[in-house]
C-alpha positions in Angstrom: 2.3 -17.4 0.4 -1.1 -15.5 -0.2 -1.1 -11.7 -0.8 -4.9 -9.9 -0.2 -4.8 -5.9 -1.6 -7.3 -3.8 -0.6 -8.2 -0.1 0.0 -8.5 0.9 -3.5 -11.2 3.1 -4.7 -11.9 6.8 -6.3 -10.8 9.9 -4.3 -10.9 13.6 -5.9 -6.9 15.3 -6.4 -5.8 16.0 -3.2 -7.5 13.6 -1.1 -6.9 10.6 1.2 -6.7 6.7 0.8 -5.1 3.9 2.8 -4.1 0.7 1.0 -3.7 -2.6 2.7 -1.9 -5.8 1.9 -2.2 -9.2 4.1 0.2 -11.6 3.6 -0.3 -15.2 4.8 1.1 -19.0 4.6 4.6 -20.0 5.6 6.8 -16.7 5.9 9.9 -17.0 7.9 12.9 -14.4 8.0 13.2 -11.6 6.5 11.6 -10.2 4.2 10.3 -6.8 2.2 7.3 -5.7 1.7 6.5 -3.6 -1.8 3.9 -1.4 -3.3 3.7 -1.2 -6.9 1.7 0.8 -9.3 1.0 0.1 -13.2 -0.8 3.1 -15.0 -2.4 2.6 -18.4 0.0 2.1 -20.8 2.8 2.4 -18.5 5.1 -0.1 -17.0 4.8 -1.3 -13.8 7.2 0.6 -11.1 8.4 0.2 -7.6 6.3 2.6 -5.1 7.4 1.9 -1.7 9.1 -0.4 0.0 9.0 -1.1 3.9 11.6 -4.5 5.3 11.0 -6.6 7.8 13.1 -4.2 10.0 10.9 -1.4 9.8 13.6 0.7 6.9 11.6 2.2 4.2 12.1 4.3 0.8 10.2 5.3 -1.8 9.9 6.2 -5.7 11.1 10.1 -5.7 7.3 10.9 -7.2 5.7 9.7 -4.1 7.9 11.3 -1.4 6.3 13.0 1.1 2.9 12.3 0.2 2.8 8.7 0.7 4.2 6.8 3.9 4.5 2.9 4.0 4.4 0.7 7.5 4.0 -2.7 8.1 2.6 -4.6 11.0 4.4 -7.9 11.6 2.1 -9.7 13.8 -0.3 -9.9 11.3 2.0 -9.8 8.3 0.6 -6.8 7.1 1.2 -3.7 5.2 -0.1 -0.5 4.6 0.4 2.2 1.8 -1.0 5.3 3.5 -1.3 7.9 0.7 -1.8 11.7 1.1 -2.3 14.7 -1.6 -3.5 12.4 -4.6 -2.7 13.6 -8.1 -4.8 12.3 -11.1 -1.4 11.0 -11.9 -1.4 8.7 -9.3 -4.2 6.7 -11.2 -2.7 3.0 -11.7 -3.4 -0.4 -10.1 -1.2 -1.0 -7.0 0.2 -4.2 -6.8 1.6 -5.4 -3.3 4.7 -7.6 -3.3 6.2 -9.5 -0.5 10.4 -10.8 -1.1 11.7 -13.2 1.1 15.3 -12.6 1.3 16.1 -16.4 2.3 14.1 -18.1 -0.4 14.8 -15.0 -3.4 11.4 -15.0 -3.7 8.4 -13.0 -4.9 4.7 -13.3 -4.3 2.1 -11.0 -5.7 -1.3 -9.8 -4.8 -4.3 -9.5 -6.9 -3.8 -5.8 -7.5 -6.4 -2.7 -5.9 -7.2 0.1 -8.2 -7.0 3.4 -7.1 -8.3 6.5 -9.7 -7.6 10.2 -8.8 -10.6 11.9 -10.3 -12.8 15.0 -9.8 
């Protein structure tokens, strides 16, 4: 399983970005789909999650602003992200889990820096 991130890119406090992440290879039941963000000298944390049902949650610091969805015909997700803070600076990492196999694939990582 391949994960492509994309999206990333500098956007002034308060503005708008869409992140994608296209999964492909041999994914068969279900399955969740995560965002993850790692700011400089900061672990890596959980974002959002969407399953393969369509059920999504989120880190409390991103609720409200950012919305997560998923398209599964083309095994794709997107992190639609709203009201940026400069404290949403990090690289976001997208994740897929299959729940059959337990287990986890990783994409390349987009970086996204809140900045006027």
């Amino acid at each position: 399983v391949q994960l492509q991130a994309s999206g990333g890119g500098l956007v002034q406090p308060g503005g708008s970005l869409r992140l994608s992440c296209a999964a492909s290879g041999r994914i068969f039941g279900g399955n969740l789909m995560n965002w993850y963000r790692q700011a400089p000298g900061k672990q890596r944390e959980l974002v959002a999650t969407v399953t393969s049902g369509g059920g999504t949650n989120y880190a409390d610091s991103v609720k409200g602003r950012f919305t997560i969805s998923r398209d599964n015909a083309k095994n794709t997700a997107y992190l639609q992200m709203s009201s940026l803070k400069p404290e949403d600076t990090a690289v976001y990492y997208c994740n897929i889990h299959l729940l059959l196999e337990r287990l986890d694939y990783w994409g390349q990582g987009t970086k996204v820096t809140v900045s006027s």
